[in-house]
N, C-alpha and C positions, 0 to 999 in steps of 0.2 A: 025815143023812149022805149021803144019796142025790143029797138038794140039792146038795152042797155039792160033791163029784163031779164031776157033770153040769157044775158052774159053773168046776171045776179044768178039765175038758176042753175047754170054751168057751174059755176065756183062753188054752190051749197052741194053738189051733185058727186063733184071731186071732192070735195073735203071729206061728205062724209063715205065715201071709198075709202079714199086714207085711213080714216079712224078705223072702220070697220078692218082694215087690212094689217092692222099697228099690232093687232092681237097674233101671237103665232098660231095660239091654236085654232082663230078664225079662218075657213078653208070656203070661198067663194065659190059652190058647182057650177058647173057650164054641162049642160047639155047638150052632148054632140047629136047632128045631123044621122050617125049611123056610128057606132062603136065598133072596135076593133070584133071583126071573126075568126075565133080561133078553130084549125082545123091540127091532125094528128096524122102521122106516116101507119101507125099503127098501134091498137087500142089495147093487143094482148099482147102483153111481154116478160117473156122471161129471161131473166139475165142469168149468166155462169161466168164463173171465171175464166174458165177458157176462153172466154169471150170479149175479154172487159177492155181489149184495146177496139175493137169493134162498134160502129152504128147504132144505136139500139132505138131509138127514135127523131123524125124532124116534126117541129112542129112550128107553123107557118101562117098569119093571118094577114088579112085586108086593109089596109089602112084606117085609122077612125077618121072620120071629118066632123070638123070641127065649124064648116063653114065659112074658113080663111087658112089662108096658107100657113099652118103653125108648125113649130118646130115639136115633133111630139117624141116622146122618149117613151118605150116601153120595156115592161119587166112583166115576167112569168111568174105563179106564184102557183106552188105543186102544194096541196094539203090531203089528211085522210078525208077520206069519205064522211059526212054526217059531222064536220067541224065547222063548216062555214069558216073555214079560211084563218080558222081563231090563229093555231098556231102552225101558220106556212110558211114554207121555205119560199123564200121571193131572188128573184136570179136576175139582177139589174142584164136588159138586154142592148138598150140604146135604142139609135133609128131603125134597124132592122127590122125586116118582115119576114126572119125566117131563124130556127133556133134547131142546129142538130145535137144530143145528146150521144156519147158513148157509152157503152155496158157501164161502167167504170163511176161514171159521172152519175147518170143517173141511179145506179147503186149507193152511192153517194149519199143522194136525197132521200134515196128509201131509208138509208141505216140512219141519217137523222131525224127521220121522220117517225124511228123504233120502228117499222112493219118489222114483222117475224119472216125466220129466213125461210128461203126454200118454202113458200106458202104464199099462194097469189093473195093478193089483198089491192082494193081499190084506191086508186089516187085521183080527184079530183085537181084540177088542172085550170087556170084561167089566164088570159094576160088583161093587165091593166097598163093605161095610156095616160099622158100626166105632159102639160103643157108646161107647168111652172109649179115652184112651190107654194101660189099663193093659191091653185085651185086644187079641189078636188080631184084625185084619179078616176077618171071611166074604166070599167070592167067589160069583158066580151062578155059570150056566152061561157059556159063552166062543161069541159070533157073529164067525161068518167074514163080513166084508161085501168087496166088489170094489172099488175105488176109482181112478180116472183122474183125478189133478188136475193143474192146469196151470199153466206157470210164467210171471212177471211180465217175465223177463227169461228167455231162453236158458241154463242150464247149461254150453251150447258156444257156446266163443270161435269155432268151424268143427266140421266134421268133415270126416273125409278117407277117398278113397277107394283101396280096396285090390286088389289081384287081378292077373290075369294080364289083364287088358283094359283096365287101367292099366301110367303108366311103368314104375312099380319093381316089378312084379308083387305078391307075397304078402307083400314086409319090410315087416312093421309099421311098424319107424322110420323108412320112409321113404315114408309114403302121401302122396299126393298132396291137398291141400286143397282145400277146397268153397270158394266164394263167399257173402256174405251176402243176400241181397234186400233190396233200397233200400225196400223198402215194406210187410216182416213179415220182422222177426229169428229169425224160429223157420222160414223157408224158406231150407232150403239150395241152390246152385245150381251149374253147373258145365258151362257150355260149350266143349267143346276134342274135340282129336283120339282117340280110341279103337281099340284092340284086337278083333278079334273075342273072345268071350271071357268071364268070370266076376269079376265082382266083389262086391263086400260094399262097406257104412261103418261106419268106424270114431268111436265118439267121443274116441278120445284117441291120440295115437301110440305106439305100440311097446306098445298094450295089445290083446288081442282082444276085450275091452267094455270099454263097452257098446259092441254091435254093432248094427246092422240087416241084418238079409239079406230072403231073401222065404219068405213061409210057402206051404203045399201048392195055393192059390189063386193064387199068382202077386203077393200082395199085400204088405203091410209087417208080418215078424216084426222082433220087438227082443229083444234076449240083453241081460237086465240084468247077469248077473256071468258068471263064465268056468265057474263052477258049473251053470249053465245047459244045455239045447240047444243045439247049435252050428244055426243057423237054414241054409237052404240061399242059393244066391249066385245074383245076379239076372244077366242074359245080355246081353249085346252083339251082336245078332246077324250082324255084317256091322264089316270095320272101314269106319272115317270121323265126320264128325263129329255129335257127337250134345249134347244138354242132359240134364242128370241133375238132377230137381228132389226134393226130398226134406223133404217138409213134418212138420213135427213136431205140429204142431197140428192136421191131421187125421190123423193117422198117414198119408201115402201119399207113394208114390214114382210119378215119370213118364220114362219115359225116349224122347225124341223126336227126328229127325236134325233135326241144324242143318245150312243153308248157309252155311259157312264163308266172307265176300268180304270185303277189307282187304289194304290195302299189307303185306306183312313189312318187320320193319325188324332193321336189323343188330343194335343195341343200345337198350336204355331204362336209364335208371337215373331215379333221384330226388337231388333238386335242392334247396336251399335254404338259410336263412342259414349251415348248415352247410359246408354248400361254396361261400360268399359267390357264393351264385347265379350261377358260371360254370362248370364243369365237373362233370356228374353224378356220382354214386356209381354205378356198374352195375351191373345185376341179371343175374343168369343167364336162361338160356333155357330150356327146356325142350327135352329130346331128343325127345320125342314130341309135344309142343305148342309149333311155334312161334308162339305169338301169346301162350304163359304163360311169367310171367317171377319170381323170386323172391330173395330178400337178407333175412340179416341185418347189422342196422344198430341200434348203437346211439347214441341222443340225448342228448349230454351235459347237456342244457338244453329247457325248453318250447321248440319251435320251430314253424314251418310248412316244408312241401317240396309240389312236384308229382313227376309224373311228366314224363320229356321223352327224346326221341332224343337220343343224343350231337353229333347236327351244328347241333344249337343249336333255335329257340323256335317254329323254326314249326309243331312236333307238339310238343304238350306236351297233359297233362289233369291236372286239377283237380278236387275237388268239384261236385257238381251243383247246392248252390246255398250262401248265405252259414247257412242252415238245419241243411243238414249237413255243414258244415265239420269241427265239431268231432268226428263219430261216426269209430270206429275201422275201418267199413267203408260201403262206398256204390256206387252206379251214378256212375262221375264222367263226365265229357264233355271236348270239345275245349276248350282256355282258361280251363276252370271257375275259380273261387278256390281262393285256395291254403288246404292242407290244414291243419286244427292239430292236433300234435302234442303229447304231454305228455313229459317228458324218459321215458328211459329205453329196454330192451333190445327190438326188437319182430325178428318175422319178417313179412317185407312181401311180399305176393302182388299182384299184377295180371296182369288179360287185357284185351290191346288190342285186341283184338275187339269185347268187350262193354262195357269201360271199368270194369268189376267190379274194385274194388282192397278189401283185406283187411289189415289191421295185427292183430296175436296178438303182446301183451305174453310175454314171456320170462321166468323167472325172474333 
């Protein structure tokens, strides 16, 4: 009778597991004896490209026990700081206890995770352990590691500069743009006339981040969201003319006078089969820079244009070689070849100073 009990309470006991189990989204936890520990080769890291076929972390933990011998599969799961895991990148691992990352890879996870380049930022880090689909994943502990990766391509089409030692002072939407450097797209530049006076950069207009200002050393602070620090503002100290270089791949800024020498000229615009190559489109001037000149123009069609004075060809500038024709910013020079354009909305920046021209596609 006893038997037969025991064996009624067995079969009510399995059934209702089954039922319980019938549901997909029903997840039975099991808590293990001791969860997986995760441990890290190292906690700061900066990645470069020169780097990226290279090591850049192992990270390595304990077994979980579960208190029988189970087949346990584990996955890594890399999020920012202050998410709780909402939106993590998860890297199926298997039975392994040991997971090494290259520059490459792990660069990887930052750029899908958006961190801003060249600017350490935290990543939270855990593995979780998972016996079956019917239970719940166990989690370890959660490592904070530092991470600085770096971008293949620039995130900014420019960035622009803000303040009262610029034109438009402090209006965001109207800061003034950087130049690109003909020979590393992640230096920004910017020779022209200046303000005694306080300024900042801006990565996008009419936003105040991402920003750069200068941290308590005089050096390069970065404000990733508006949540942030408002970082302090770098100094002009004298007006006249100065270069503002702003490199994003070592983080630093340089600010150094320039001698400003070159003809002024009344007008520039840009020229081409748009305007069946005889009379320019004209570009503004700058109130404060006259040697910086600016337009929007749009391309009904792939085309090519230069730059030129309105009184016809004998100042005109070009690209600096048939190499970088096609780029949408360069060092151009006197007669260079003509530029190529892809149809569509740009704002067009040049200084006939430096020969520094800028196209920034529009919506």
């Amino acid at each position: 009778m006893k038997s037969t009990f025991k064996n009624i309470l067995t079969l009510l006991a399995l059934a209702l597991f089954v039922f319980a189990c019938e549901k997909d989204e029903d997840k039975v936890v099991i808590s293990p004896k001791a969860n997986a520990s995760l441990a890290a080769s190292q906690t700061n890291i900066v990645l470069t490209e020169a780097d990226k076929g290279k090591d850049a972390v192992t990270f390595s933990w304990k077994a979980a026990n579960f208190g029988y011998d189970a087949a346990v599969k584990y996955s890594l799961q890399f999020g920012k700081k202050g998410d709780n895991f909402a939106t993590a990148k998860t890297e199926e691992i298997g039975n392994s206890f040991v997971k090494t990352y290259t520059v490459s890879a792990l660069n990887n996870i930052a750029t899908e995770l958006e961190l801003p380049g060249f600017s350490p930022s935290d990543l939270e880090v855990r593995i979780t352990a998972r016996i079956s689909d019917q239970y719940a994943p166990t989690s370890s502990n959660v490592l904070t590691i530092s991470v600085t990766p770096f971008l293949s391509e620039p995130e900014y089409p420019t960035v622009y500069l803000v303040g009262e030692a610029v034109e438009n002072g402090w209006e965001n939407t109207k800061a003034s743009a950087m130049f690109r450097d003909e020979t590393d797209p992640f230096v920004y530049t910017y020779s022209g006339n200046f303000k005694a006076g306080a300024f900042k950069i801006l990565g996008y207009l009419g936003k105040w981040a991402p920003q750069w200002g200068a941290n308590s050393t005089g050096g390069l602070a970065f404000r990733a969201t508006e949540a942030d620090p408002d970082p302090s503002s770098f100094t002009i100290p004298t007006n006249g003319y100065y270069t503002v270089k702003l490199n994003l791949r070592s983080n630093t800024i340089t600010i150094e006078p320039y001698e400003a020498t070159g003809d002024a000229y009344a007008s520039i615009g840009i020229i081409g089969p748009f305007t069946n190559w005889e009379n320019i489109a004209p570009m503004t001037k700058s109130a404060l820079n006259p040697h910086i000149w600016s337009t929007e123009y749009t391309f009904a069609e792939d085309t090519e244009m230069k730059f030129r004075i309105a009184e016809g060809w004998s100042v005109n500038w070009g690209a600096d070689s048939d190499a970088t024709k096609a780029r949408t910013y360069d060092k151009g020079k006197r007669d260079g070849p003509n530029i190529a354009v892809k149809a569509g909305k740009y704002q067009i920046y040049f200084n006939d100073l430096t020969g520094y021209y800028l196209l920034v596609k529009q919506p």
